[in-house]
N, C-alpha and C positions, 0 to 999 in steps of 0.2 A: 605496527606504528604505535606511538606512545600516546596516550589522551593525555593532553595538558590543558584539565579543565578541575578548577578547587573545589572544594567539597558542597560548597552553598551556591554552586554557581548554577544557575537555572537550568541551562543546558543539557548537564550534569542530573539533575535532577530528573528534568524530563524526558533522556535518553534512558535513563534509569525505569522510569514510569511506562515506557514506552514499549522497554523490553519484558518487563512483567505481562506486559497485555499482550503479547506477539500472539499466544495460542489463540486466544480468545478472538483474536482481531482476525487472523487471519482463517479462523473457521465462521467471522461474519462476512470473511470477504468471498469463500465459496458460495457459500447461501447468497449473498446480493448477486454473483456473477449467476447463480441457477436462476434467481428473479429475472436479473436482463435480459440474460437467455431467452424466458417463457417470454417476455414483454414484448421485444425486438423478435424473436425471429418463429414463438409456434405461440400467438396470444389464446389460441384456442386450447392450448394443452394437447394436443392429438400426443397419441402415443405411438409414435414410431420409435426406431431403432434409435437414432440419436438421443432425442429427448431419455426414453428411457435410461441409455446407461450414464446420461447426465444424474439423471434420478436418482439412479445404484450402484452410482461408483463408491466403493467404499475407502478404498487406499489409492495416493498418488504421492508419491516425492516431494514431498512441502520443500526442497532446495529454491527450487525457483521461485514459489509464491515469499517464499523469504525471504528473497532479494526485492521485490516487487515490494515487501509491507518496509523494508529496511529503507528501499528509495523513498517512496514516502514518507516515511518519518524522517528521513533526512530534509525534505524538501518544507516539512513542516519546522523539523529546527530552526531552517534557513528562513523561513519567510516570520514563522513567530516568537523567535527566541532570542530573549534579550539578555542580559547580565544583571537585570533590578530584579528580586523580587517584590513580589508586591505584600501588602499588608491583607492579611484574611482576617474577617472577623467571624466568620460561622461554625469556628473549631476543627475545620478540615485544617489537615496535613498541605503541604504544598507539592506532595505525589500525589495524593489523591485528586489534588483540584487539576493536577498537570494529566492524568490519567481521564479524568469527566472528559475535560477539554480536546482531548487528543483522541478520545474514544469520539466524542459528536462531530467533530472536523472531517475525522476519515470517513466516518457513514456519510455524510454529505456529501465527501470528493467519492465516495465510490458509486453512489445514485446519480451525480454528474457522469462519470468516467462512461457507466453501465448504459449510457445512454449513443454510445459512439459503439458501432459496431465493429470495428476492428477492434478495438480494445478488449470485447468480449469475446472475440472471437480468437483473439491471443491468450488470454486469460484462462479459457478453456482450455485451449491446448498445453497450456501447462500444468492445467487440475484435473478437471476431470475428464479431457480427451487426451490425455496424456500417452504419447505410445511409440516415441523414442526421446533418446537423450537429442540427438541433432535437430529435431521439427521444436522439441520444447527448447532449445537454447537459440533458435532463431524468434520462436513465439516470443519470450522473456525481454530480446534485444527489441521486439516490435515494440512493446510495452512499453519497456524504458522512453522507447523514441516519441510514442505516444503521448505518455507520463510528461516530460520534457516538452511537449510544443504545449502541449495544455496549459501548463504552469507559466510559458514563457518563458522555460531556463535555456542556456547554452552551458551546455559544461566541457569544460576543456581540460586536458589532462596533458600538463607537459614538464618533462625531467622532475617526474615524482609526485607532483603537486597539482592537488586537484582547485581548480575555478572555477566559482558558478555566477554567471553574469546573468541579470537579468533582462529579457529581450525588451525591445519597446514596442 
């Protein structure tokens, strides 16, 4: 699909800022889901089986968690993304200020999110309990669905073209 978005256009900008930070974001967003984890479902740390290989997983298929950080950031274009820039006076770039912005928003929605125990409990299953392609492409579809009542969107998908209506 073609992006027909001009060079200075925010969007543009911030989809740009966005994808810079994906590694970074999305290795804060394991760490907040092992926090929820401990928070919600072992506050006392016990070491059992689960928790541990929560602890020492080291490799998992970032595919899914990259659809997961890519929805988000979509839902973040949608709800704060305009076509003005604004005027900065503190010498920052307007990636960088798009990148501050975009980095504090997603900590915030993911310390809400990590607070809903499906969500973490999808979430994991696609990181770091990860242990087929079928459980983590139903885990991911949870997520989205999750993602989606949280925000209030409806997205609809028809002959080609994606909508996103905001619920009331």
């Amino acid at each position: 699909m073609a992006k027909k978005l001009f060079p200075l256009d925010k969007n543009y900008i911030l989809q740009q800022a966005q994808a810079a930070m994906e590694a970074e974001m999305m290795a804060f967003m394991v760490e907040e889901i092992k926090n929820s984890f401990t928070c919600l479902f072992n506050p006392l740390q016990l070491h059992d089986d689960t928790y541990l290989q929560i602890l020492q997983q080291p490799n998992f298929p970032a595919t899914h968690l990259q659809v997961i950080y890519r929805q988000l950031s979509g839902i973040y274009r949608f709800r704060y993304g305009s076509n003005q820039l604004e005027l900065l006076f503190d010498g920052k770039s307007h990636f960088e200020k798009y990148q501050e912005d975009w980095s504090a928003c997603l900590k915030s929605w993911l310390r809400k999110l990590g607070t809903d125990e499906g969500f973490v409990k999808a979430m994991l299953r696609i990181t770091l309990l990860y242990d087929s392609p079928t459980r983590a492409q139903f885990a991911e579809n949870r997520c989205k669905t999750l993602i989606n009542d949280y925000f209030g969107l409806l997205i609809i998908k028809r002959k080609g073209t994606l909508l996103l209506k905001t619920g009331s």
